[in-house]
ZALO-84754 format. One record per residue: residue number from 1; residue in one letter; x, y, z of N, C-alpha, C in turn. Coordinates in nm, 3 decimals. Layout:
N
NUM_a_X_Y_Z_X_Y_Z_X_Y_Z
...
# end
This chain:
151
1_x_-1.666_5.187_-3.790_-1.647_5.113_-3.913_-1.584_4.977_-3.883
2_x_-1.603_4.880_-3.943_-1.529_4.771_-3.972_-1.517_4.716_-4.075
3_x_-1.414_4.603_-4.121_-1.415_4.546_-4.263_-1.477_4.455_-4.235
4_x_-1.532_4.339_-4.394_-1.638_4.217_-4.406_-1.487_4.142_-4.433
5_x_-1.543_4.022_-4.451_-1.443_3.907_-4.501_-1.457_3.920_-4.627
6_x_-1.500_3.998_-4.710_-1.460_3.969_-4.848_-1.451_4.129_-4.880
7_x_-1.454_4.214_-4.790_-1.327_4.336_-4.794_-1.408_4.466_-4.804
8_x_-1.560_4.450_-4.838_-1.631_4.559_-4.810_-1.636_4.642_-4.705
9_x_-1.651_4.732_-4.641_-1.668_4.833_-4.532_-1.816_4.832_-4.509
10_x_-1.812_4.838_-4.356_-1.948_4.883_-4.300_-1.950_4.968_-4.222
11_x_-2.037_5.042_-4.259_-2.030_5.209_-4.087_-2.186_5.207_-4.064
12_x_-2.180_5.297_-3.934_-2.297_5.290_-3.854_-2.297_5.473_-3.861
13_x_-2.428_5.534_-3.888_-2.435_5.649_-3.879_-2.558_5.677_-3.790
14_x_-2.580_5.841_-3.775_-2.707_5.898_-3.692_-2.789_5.927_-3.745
15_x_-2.809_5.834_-3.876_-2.914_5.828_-3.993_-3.002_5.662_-3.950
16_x_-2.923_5.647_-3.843_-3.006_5.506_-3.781_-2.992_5.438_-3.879
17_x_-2.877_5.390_-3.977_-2.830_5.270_-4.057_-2.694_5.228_-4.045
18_x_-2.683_5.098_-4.088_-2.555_5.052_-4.134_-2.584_5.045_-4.309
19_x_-2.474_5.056_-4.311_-2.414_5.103_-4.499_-2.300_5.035_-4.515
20_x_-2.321_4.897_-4.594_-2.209_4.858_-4.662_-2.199_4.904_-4.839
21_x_-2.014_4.932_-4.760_-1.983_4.977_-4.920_-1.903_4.931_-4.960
22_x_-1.924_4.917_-5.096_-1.780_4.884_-5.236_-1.675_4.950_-5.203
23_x_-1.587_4.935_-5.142_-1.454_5.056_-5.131_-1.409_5.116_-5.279
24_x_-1.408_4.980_-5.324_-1.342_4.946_-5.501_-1.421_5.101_-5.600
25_x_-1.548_5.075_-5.574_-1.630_5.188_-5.644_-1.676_5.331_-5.570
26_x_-1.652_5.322_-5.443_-1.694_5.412_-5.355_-1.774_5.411_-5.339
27_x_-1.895_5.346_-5.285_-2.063_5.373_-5.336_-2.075_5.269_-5.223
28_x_-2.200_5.298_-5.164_-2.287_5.232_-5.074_-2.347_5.102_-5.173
29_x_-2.338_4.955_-5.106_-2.399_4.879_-5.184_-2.552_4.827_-5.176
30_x_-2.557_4.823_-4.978_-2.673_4.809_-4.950_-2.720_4.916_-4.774
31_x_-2.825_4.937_-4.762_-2.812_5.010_-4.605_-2.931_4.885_-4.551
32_x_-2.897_4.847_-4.426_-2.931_4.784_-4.334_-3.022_4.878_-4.222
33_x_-3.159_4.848_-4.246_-3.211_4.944_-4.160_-3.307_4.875_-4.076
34_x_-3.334_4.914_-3.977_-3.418_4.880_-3.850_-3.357_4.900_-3.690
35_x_-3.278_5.022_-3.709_-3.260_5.062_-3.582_-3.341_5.230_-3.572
36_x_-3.377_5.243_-3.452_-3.442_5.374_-3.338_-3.362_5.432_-3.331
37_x_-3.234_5.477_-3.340_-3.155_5.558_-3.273_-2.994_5.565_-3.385
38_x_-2.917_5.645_-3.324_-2.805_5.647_-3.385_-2.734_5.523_-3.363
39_x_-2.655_5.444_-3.477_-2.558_5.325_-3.520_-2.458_5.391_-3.436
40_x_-2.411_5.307_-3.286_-2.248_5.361_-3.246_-2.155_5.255_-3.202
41_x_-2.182_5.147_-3.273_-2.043_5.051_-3.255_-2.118_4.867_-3.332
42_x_-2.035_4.854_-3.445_-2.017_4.707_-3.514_-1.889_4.647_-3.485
43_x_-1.934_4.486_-3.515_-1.816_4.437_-3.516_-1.916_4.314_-3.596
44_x_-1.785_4.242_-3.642_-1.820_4.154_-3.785_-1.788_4.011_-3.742
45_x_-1.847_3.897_-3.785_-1.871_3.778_-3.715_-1.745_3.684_-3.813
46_x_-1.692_3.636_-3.823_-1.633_3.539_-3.907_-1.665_3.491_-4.030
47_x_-1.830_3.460_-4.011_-1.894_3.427_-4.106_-1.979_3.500_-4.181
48_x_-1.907_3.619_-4.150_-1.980_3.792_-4.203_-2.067_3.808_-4.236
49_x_-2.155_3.814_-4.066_-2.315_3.869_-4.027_-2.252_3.991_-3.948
50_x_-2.288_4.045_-3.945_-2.260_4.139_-3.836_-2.329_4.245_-3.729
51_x_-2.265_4.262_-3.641_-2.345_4.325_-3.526_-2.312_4.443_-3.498
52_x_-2.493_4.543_-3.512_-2.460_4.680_-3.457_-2.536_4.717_-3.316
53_x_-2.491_4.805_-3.224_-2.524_4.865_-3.141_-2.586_5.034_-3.148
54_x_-2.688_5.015_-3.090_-2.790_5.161_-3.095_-2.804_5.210_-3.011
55_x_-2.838_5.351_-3.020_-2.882_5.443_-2.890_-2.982_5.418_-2.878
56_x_-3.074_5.289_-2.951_-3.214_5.284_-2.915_-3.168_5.147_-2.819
57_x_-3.073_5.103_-2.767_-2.994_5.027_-2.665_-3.024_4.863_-2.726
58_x_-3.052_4.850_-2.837_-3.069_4.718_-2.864_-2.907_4.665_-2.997
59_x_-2.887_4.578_-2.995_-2.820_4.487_-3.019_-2.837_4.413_-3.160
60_x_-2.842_4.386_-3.232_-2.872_4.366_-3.406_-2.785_4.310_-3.488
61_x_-2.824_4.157_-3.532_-2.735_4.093_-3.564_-2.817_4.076_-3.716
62_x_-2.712_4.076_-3.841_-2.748_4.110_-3.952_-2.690_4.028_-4.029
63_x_-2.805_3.939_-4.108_-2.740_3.853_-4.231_-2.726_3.949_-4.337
64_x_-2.595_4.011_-4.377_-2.576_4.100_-4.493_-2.626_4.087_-4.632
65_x_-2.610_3.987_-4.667_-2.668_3.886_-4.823_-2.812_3.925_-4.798
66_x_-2.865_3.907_-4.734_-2.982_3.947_-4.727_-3.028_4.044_-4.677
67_x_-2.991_4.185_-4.646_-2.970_4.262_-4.555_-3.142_4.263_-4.461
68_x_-3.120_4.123_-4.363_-3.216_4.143_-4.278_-3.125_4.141_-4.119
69_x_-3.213_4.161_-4.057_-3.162_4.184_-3.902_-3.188_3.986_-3.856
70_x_-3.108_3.903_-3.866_-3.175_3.805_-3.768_-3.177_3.758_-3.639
71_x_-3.118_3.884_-3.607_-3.130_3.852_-3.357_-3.143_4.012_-3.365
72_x_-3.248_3.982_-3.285_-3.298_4.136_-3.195_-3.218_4.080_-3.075
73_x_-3.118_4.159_-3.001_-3.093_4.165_-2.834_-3.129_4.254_-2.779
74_x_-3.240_4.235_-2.674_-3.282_4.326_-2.611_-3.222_4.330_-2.465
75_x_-3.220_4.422_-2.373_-3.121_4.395_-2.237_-3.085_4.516_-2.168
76_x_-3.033_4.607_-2.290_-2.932_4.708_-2.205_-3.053_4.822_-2.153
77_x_-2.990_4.911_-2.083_-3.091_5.077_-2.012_-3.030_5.194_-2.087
78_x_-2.930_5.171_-2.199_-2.890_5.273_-2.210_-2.777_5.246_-2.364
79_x_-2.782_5.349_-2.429_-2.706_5.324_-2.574_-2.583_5.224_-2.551
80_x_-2.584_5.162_-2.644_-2.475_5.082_-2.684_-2.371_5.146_-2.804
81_x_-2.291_5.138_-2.688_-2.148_5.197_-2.739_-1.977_5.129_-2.789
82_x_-2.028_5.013_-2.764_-1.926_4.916_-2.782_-1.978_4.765_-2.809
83_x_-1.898_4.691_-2.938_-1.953_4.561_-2.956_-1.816_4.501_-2.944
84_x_-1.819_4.326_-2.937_-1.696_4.280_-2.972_-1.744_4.125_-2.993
85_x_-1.654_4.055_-3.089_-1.740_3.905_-3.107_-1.629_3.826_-3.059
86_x_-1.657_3.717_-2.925_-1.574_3.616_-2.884_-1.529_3.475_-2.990
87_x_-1.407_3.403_-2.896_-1.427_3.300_-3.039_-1.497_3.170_-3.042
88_x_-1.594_3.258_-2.912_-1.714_3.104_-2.962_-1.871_3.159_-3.043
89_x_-1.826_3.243_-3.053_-1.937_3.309_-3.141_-2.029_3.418_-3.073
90_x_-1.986_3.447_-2.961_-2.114_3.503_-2.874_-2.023_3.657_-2.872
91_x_-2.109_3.773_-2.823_-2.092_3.871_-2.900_-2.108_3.942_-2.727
92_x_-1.996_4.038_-2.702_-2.002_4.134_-2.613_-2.038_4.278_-2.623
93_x_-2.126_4.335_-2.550_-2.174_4.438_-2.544_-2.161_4.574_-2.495
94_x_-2.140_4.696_-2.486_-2.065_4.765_-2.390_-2.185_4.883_-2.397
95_x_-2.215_4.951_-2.274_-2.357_5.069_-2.248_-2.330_5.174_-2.185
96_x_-2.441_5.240_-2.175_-2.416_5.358_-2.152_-2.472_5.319_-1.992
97_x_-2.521_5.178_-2.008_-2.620_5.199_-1.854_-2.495_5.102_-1.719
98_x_-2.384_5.146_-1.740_-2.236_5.110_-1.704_-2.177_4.942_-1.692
99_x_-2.327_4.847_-1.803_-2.256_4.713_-1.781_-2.210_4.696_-1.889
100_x_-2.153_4.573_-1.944_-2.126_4.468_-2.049_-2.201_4.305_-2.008
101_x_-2.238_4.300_-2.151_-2.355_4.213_-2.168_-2.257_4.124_-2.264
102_x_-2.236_3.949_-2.223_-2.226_3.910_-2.332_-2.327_3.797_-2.355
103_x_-2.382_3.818_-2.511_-2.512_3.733_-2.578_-2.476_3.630_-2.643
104_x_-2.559_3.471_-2.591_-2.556_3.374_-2.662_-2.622_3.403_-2.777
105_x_-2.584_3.413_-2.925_-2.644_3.469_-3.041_-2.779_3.424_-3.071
106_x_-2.733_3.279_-3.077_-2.859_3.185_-3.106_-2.991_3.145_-3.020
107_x_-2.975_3.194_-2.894_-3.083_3.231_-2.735_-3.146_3.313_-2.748
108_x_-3.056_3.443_-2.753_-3.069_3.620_-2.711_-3.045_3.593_-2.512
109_x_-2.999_3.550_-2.451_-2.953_3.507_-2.369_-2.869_3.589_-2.360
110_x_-2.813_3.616_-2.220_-2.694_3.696_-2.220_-2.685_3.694_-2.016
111_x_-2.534_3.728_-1.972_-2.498_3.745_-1.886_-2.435_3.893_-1.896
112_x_-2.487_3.980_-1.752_-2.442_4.094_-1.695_-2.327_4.092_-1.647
113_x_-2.244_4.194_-1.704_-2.121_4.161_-1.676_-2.099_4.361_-1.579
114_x_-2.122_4.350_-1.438_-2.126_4.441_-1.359_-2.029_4.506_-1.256
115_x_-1.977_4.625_-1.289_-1.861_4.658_-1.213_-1.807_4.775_-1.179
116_x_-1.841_4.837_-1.368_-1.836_4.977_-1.389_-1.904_5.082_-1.328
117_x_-1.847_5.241_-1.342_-1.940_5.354_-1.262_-1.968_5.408_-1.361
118_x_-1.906_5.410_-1.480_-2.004_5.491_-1.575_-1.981_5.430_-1.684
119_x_-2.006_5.491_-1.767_-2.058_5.405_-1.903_-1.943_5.324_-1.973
120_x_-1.965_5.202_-2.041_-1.819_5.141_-2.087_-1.818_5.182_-2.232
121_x_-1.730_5.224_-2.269_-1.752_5.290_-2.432_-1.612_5.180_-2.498
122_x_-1.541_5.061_-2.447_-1.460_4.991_-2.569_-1.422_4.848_-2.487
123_x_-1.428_4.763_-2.602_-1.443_4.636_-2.529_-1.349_4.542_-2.677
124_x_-1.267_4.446_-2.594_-1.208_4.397_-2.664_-1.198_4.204_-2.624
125_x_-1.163_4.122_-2.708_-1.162_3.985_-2.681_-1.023_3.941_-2.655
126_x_-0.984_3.869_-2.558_-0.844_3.846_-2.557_-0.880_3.695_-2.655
127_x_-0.738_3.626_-2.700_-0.761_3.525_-2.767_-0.817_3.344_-2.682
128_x_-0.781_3.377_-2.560_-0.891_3.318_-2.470_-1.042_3.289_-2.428
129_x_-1.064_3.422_-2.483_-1.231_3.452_-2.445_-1.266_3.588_-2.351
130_x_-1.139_3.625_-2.286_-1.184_3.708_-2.162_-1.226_3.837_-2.246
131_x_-1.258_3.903_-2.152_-1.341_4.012_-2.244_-1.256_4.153_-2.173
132_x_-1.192_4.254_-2.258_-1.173_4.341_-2.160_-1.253_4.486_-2.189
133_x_-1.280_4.554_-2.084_-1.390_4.657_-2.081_-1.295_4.794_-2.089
134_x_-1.363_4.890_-2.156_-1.300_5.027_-2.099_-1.428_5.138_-2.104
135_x_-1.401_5.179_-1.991_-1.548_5.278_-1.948_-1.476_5.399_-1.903
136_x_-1.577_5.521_-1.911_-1.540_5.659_-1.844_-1.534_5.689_-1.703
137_x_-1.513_5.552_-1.620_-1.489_5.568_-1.493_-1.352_5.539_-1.463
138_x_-1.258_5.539_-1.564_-1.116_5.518_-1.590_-1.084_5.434_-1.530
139_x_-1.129_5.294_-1.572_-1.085_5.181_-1.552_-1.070_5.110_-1.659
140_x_-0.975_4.969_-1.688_-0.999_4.877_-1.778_-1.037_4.758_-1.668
141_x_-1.094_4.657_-1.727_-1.134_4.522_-1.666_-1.108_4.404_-1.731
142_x_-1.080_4.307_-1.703_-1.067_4.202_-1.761_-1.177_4.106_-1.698
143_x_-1.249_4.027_-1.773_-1.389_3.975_-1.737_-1.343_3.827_-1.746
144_x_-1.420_3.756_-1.703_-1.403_3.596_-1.724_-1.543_3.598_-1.789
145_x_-1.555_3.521_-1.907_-1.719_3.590_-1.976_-1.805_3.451_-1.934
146_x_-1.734_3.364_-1.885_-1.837_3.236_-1.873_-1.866_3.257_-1.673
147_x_-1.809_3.282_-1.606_-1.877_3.296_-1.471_-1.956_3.458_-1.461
148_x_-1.883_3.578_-1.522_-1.935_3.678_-1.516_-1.843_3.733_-1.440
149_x_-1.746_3.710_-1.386_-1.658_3.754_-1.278_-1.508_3.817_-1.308
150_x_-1.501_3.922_-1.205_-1.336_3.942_-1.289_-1.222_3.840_-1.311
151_x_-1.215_3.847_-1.392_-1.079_3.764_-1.389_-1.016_3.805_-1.326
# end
């Protein structure tokens, strides 16, 4: 789940949607659909589009107002389990296929971010940019997201 900027909730289910809801009324307002696989990790853009990750391993960036998808990211080998949005706008990725991907939004561009042994399931932005990873090979990482390299 995450919140919008104007306070709605969004979740990702194994109904292969995102569902924003009215908290206020309880009720789903709109579902966002065009993913293959189970919804397992959003995160919400500033300018509240937001991005979900699928077990169909693609990446989905969503103008809500309109509930269309407008960036397909294609890239990963394996479900996406973790999102996170930097503060230049570009959006980090976390898989099952043990990298992190972060995507120029407006490209579909993206750099491999490679290190992990098994899958990274949580990823966070420091207020710098660096990206930090956490995977089931019990590590955390701290990334430099513009060379690709550890910090």
């Amino acid at each position: 789940m995450a919140v919008l900027p104007n306070g709605r909730l969004i979740s990702g289910s194994n109904d292969e949607t995102v569902r924003v809801w009215d908290v206020q009324v309880g009720r789903v307002v709109t579902a966002l659909e065009g993913h293959h696989g189970w919804v397992n990790a959003l995160a919400v853009f500033p300018d509240g589009r937001v991005a979900s990750g699928s077990s169909d391993e693609i990446v989905r960036v969503w103008d809500v107002k309109s509930g269309r998808a407008v960036t397909t990211l294609e890239g990963h080998h394996g479900s996406v389990w973790a999102l996170a949005v930097l503060p230049d706008g570009r959006i980090a990725s976390g898989s099952d296929d043990k990298s992190v991907r972060v995507w120029d939004v407006r490209t579909g561009r993206s750099v491999a971010l490679q290190g992990h042994e098994d899958w990274v399931r949580a990823l966070a932005v420091l207020p710098d940019g660096r990206v930090i990873s956490g995977s089931f090979d019990r590590t955390l990482r701290v990334w430099d997201a513009e060379s690709g390299r550890l910090a």
